[in-house]
C-alpha positions in Angstrom: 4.9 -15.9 22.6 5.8 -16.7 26.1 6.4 -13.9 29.2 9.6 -15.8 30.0 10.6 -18.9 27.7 11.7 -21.9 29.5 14.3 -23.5 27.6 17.5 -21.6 28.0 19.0 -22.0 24.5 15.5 -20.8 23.3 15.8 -17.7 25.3 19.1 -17.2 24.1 18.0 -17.3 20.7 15.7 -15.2 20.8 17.6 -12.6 22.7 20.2 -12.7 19.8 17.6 -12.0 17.3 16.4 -9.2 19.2 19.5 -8.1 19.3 20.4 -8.7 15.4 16.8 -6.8 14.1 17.3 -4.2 16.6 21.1 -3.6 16.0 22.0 -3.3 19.1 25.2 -2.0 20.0 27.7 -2.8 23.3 25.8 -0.2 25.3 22.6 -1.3 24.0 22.9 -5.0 24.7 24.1 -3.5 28.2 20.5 -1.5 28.7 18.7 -4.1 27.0 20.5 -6.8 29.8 19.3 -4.2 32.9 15.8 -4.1 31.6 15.2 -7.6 30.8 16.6 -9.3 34.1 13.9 -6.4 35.9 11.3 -7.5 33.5 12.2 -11.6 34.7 11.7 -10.7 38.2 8.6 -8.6 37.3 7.3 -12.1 35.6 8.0 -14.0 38.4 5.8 -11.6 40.9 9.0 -10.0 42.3 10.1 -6.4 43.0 11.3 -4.6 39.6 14.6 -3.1 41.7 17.2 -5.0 43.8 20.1 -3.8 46.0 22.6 -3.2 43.1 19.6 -1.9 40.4 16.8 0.6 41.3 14.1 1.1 39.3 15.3 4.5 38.5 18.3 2.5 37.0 15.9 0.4 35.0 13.9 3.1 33.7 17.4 4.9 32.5 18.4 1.7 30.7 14.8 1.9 28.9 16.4 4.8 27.3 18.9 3.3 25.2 16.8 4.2 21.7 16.3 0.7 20.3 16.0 -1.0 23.9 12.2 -0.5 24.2 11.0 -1.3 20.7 13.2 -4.9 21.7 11.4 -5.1 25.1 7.6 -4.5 23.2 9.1 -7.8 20.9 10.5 -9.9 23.4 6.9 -9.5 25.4 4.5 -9.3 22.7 5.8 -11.3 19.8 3.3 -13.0 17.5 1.1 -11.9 19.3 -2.1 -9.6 18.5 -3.2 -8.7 22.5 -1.4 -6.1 25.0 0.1 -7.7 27.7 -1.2 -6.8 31.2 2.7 -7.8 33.1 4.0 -5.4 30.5 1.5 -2.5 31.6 2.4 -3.5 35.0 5.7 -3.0 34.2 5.9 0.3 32.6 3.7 1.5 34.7 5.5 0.8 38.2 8.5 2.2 35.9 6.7 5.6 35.4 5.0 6.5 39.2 8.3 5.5 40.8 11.6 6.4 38.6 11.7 10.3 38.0 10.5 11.9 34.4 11.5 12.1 31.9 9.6 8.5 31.1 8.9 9.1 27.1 11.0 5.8 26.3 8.8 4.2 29.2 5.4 5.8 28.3 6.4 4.5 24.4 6.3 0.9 25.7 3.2 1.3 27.3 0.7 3.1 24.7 2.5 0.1 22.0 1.1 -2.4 24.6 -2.5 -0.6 24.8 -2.0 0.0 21.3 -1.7 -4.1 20.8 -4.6 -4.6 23.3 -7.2 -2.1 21.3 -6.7 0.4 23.8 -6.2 3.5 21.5 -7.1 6.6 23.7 -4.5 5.4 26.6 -2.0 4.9 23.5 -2.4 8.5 22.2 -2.7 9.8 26.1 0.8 8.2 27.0 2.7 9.2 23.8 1.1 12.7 24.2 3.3 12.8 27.2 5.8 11.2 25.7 6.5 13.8 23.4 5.3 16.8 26.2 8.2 15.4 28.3 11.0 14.7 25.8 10.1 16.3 21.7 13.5 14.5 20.7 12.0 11.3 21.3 11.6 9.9 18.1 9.8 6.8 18.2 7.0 8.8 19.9 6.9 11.4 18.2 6.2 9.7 14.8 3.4 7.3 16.5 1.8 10.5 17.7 1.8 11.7 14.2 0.0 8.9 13.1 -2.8 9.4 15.8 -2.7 13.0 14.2 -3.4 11.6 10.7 -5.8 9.1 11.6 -8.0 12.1 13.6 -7.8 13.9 10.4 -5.5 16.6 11.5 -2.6 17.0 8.5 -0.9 20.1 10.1 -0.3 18.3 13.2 0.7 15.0 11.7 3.2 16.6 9.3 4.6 18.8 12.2 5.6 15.9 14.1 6.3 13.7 11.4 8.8 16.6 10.2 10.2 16.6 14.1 11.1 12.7 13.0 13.5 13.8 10.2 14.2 12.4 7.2 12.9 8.7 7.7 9.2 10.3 7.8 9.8 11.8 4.1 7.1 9.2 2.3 4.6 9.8 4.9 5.2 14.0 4.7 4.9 13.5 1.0 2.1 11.6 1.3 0.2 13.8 3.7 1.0 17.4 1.7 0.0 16.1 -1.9 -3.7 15.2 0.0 -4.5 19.0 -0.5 -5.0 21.0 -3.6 -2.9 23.5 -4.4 -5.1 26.1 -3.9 -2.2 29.2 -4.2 -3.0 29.9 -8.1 -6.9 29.7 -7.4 -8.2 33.4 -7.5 -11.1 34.2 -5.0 -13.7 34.6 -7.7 -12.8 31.9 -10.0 -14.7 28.5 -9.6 -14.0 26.2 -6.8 -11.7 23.1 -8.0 -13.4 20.8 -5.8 -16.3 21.0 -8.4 -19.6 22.3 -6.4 -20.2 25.2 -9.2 -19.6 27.6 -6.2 -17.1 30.4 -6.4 -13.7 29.8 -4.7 -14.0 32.3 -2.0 -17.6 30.9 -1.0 -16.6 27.2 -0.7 -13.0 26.1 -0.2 -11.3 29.4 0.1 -11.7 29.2 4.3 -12.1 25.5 4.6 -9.6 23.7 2.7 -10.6 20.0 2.2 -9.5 16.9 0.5 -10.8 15.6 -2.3 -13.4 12.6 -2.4 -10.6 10.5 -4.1 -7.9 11.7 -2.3 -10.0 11.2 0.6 -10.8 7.6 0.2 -6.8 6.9 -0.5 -5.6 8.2 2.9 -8.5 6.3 4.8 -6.9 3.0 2.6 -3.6 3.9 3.8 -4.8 4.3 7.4 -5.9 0.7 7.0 -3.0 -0.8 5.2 -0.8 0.8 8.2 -2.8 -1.0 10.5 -2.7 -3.8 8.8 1.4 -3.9 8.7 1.6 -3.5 12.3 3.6 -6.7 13.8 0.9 -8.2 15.2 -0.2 -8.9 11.9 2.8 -10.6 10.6 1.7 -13.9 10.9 -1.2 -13.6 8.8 0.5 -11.8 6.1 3.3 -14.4 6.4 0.2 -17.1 6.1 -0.6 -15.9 2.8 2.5 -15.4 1.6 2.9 -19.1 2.1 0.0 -20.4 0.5 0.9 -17.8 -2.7 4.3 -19.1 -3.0 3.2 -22.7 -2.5 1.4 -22.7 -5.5 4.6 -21.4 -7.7 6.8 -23.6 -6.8 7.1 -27.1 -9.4 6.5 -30.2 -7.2 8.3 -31.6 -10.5 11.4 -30.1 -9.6 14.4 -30.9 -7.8 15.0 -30.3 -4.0 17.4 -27.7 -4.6 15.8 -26.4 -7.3 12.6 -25.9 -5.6 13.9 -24.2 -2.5 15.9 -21.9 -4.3 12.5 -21.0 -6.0 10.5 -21.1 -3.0 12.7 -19.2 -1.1 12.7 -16.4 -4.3 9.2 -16.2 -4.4 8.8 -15.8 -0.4 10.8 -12.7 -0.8 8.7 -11.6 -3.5 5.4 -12.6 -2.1 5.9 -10.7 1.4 5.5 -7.6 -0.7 2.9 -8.2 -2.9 0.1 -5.5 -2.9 -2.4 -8.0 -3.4 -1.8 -10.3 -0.6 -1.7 -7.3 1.7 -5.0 -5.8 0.4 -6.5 -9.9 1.3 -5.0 -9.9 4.7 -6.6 -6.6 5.2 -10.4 -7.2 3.8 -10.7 -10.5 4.1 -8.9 -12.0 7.5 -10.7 -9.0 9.4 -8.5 -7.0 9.9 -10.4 -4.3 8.6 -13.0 -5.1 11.4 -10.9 -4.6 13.8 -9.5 -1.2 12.7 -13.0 -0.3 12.3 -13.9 -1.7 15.9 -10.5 -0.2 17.8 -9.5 3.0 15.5 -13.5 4.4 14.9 -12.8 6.5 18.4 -10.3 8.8 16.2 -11.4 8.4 12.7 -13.6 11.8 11.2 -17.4 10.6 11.0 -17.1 11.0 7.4 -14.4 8.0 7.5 -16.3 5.8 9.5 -19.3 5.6 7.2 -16.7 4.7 4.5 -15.4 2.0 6.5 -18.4 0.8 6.9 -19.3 0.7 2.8 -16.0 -0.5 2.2 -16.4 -3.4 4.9 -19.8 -4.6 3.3 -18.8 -4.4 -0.9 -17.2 -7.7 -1.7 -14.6 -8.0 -4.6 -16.3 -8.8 -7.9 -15.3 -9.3 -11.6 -15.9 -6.2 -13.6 -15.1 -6.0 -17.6 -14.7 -2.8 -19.1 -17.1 -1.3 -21.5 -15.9 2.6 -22.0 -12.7 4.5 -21.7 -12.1 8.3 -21.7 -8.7 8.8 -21.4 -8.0 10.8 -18.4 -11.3 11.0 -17.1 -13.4 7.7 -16.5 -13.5 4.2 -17.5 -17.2 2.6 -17.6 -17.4 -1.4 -16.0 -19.6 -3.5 -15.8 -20.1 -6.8 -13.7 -19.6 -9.9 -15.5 -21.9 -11.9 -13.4 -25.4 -9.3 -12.8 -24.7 -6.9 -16.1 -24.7 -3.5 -13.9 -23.5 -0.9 -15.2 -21.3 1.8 -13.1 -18.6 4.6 -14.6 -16.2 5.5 -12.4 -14.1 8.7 -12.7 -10.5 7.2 -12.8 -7.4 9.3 -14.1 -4.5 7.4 -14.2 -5.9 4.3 -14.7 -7.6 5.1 -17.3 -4.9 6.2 -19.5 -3.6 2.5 -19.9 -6.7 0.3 -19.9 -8.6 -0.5 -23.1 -12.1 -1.5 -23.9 -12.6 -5.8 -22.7 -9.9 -5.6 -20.4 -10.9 -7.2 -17.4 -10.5 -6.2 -13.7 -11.2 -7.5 -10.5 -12.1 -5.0 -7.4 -14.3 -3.4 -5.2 -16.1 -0.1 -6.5 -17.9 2.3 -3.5 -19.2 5.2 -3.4 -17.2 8.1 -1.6 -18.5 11.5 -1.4 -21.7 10.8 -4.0 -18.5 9.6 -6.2 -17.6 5.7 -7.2 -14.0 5.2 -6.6 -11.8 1.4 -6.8 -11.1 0.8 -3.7 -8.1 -1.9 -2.6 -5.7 -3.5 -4.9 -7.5 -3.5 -8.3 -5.9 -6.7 -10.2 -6.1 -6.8 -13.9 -7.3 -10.3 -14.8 -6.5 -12.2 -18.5 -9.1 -13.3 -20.5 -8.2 -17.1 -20.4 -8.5 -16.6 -16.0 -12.0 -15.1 -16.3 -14.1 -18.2 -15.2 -11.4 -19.2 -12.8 -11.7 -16.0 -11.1 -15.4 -16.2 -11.6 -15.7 -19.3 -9.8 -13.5 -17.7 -7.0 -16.2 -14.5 -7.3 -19.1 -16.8 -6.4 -18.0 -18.9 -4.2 -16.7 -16.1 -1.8 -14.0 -17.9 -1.2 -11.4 -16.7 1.9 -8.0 -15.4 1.9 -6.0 -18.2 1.5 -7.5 -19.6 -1.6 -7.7 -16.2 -3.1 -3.9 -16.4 -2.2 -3.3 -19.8 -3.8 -4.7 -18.3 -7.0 -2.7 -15.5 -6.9 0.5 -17.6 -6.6 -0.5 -19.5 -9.9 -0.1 -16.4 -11.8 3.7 -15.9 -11.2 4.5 -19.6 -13.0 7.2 -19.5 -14.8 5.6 -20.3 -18.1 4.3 -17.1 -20.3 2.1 -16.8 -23.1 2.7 -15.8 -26.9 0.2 -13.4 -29.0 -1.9 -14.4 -32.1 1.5 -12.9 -33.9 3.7 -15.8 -31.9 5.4 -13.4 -29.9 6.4 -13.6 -26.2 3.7 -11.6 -24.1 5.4 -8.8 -22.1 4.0 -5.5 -20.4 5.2 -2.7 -22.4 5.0 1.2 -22.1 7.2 4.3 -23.3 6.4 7.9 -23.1 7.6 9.7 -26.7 7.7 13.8 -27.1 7.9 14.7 -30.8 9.6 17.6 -31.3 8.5 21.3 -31.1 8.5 21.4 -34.9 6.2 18.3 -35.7 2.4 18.3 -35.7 1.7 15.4 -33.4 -2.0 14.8 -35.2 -0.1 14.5 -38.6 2.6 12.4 -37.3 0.0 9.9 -36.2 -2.6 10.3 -38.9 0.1 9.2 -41.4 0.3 6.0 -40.1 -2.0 4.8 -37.5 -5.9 4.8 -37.5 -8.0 6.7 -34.9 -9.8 4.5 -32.2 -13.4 4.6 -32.4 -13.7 4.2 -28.8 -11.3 6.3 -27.4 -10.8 10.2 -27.8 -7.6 11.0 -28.5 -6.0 7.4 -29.1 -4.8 6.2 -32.0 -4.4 2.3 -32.9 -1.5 0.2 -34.9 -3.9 -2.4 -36.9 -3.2 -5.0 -39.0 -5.3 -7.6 -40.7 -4.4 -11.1 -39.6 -6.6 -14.0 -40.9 -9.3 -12.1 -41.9 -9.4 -10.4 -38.5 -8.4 -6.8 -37.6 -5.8 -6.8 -35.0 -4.5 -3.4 -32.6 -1.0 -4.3 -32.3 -0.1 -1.3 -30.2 -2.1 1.5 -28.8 -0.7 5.8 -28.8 -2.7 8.5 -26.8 -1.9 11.9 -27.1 -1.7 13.5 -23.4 -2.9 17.8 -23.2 1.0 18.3 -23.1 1.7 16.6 -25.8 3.6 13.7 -24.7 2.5 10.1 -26.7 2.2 6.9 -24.4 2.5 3.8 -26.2 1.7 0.6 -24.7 2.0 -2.6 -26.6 2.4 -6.5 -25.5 5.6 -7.7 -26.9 8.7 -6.2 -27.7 8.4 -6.6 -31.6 5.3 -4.7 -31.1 6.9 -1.4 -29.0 9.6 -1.7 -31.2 8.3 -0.9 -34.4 6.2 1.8 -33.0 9.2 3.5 -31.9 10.9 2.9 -34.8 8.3 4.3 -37.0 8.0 7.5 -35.1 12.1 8.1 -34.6 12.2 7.5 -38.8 9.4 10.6 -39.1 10.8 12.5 -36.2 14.4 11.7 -35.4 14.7 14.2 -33.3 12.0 13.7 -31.0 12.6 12.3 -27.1 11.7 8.9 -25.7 11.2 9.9 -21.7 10.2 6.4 -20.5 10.5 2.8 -21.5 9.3 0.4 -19.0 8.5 -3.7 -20.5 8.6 -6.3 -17.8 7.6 -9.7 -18.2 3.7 -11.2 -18.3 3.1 -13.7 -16.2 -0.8 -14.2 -16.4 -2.1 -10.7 -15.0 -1.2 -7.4 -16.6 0.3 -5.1 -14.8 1.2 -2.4 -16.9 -0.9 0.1 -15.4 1.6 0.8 -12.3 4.5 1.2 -14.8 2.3 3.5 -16.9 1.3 5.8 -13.9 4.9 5.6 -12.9 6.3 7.2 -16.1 3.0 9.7 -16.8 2.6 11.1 -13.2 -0.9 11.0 -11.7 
């Protein structure tokens, strides 16, 4: 947006919502008054201080905790550049007004930040946080750097100094490592080299290939959430919703849905894992953050920025271990080690993502969306024709329509999981042998069938975790039901730990809800 907006009540506006987002207080709005007349006359070409307010005053004001997060908005906006007034600024602010300047330096390295300008970013906030360790804002920024360099003792440190609103990304950042405490020296290296513990990991702790490949994604997903960005993901979010909402409806009708499904669409995985690979904003992550990234990253980026999303069908499970595609258009064949997933996907589901290779090892990489059968050309088409964001968006949209499907029993489709523990006296393999049939695809699972029409039908699926838990996923409600049923009438006093059902609207999504209840 504009330096200095002309119109009055525009400016006014927009200082209110500043204001609003920021929650400024009286003596915020005060501060935020001091540094914005300064930053006017610094527009306009003129001195920074005047007779009644000296720069020192104006770099005091900058202080005021949400006062230079508002001034980085008010300048940069919409916007995905730096601006050069506002380097100007903060930096006539920091050689004249006496330290400490972290609030000031902030500003600045966001502003190099915007323009691509990483190293002056991390530089300033270094000193930022050198000159005042309190200073949150700076302080968390710095431990992104950290992570992004590959440094997860540093980045935890500071992101600990934050406090509690840096919990998810301390979280995040411990559970990278193994727990190597309970490893003994002489006992074989979990990373899986064959290679004794003391002569591979012991000294030289790393990150796994998968875990590996998930904190370079969330490196990019961060990017991709910074401000500047907004637009675009808003841009998508529009042309998803757009294609939910009934033109058949009535006015109010429709923006009471289209306003619904805005809300909902702004946090869609899916649309942030387009805006990300295919509006480049990878690229430029790649092209601005490759300076700080680990060699090993870079190369990744570079794979990850050259696969394109294709339709793969599943021909293999192994529960807890891999799942074998293949791609529905060329017929290649990859297996992919995959964990969690794994436990909730069954032979002819189909899936659309990106597979790569990190570490020797083929990982999903993105937002992996599980695709019906009666979408498969559709998203075929889409496949071949390489087709940009914003169609891939409009797609996407069409599968939140309000209208559902119905089994070959007649019953409303839903996503359905629950977690059962039979009790200590009941053998599990007995319980199930009784009255379900073994998969012949899949060790360890065991099918509900039934003969419909002359075809056999797997109403529900149970597999048997190592700790003895059952998960049982099933599409309808009938169909969970009566599983549970059976089991709670040959073991009433075994536990039901998890029941998650949610409705299908034209993509399963069970396996989130699955991993939620199971762990990963």
């Amino acid at each position: 947006m504009p330096d200095t907006p002309e119109d009055p009540s525009a400016l006014q506006s927009r200082r209110d919502e500043i204001a609003d987002k920021y929650n400024f207080d009286d003596c915020c709005t005060a501060a935020f008054e001091v540094v914005f007349a300064a930053w006017g006359r610094h527009a306009e070409g003129l001195p920074i201080g005047t007779d009644d307010v000296s720069v020192s005053d104006v770099a005091e004001a900058m202080v005021h905790g949400p006062v230079g997060p508002g001034l980085i908005d008010w300048v940069l906006g919409p916007s995905d550049q730096g601006s050069p007034l506002l380097d100007s600024f903060t930096t006539i602010l920091i050689d004249t007004a006496p330290p400490p300047q972290a609030a000031t330096r902030f500003v600045r390295a966001m502003n190099a930040e915007a323009d691509g300008r990483v190293l002056d970013a991390e530089a300033d906030l270094t000193e930022a946080v050198a000159e005042d360790p309190t200073h949150a804002p700076s302080t968390y920024e710095l431990a992104r750097f950290a992570s992004d360099r590959g440094d997860i003792d540093k980045a935890v440190d500071l992101y600990r100094r934050v406090g509690a609103g840096a919990q998810p990304e301390i979280e995040f950042l411990t559970g990278l490592m193994p727990d190597y405490g309970k490893i003994g020296r002489n006992e074989p290296c979990p990373c899986g080299s064959g290679r004794k513990f003391k002569q591979c990991h012991l000294d030289n702790p790393e990150v796994p290939p998968d875990r590996a490949a998930l904190w370079l994604f969330q490196k990019v997903l961060g990017f991709g959430y910074r401000e500047q960005f907004e637009p675009v993901r808003a841009a998508l979010a529009r042309a998803a919703a757009d294609a939910v909402v009934d033109p058949a409806s009535s006015e109010e009708a429709s923006h009471k849905r289209s306003t619904e499904v805005d809300q909902r669409m702004g946090h869609e995985p899916f649309l942030l894992d387009l805006a990300v690979f295919d509006t480049g904003i990878i690229e430029r992550f790649a092209a601005e953050r490759s300076v700080l990234l680990p060699p090993v990253e870079i190369q990744m980026l570079q794979d990850w920025m050259t696969t394109d999303r294709r339709l793969w069908e599943l021909t293999g499970v192994e529960v807890g271990r891999a799942i074998v595609l293949q791609d529905t258009e060329s017929g290649e064949s990859l297996e992919v080690p995959e964990r969690v997933a794994s436990r909730s996907l069954h032979v002819g589901d189909l899936l659309l993502t990106r597979v790569v290779a990190v570490h020797g090892e083929l990982q999903l990489i993105g937002q992996p969306m599980p695709i019906s059968p009666e979408r498969r050309e559709t998203v075929s088409d889409l496949v071949n024709r390489k087709v940009g964001a914003e169609e891939w968006a409009r797609w996407f949209g069409t599968l939140f329509t309000p209208a559902r499907g119905r089994n070959v029993e007649g019953e409303e489709i839903i996503v359905g999981a629950a977690i059962v523990r039979p009790s200590a006296e009941v053998d599990t393999e007995a319980l199930l042998a009784d009255r379900y049939q073994p998969s012949d695809d899949v060790e360890g699972r065991w099918n509900d069938e039934i003969d419909l029409d002359g075809e056999r039908i797997v109403r529900a699926t149970l597999d048997v975790e190592a700790d003895g838990r059952i998960v049982v996923t099933a599409n309808s409600d009938a169909r969970l039901d009566r599983v549970l049923d059976a089991l709670r009438s040959a073991d009433p006093d075994l536990t039901i730990e998890g029941d998650e059902r949610q409705p299908f609207l034209g993509s399963v999504g069970a396996d989130s809800k699955v991993s939620d209840l199971i762990g990963k």
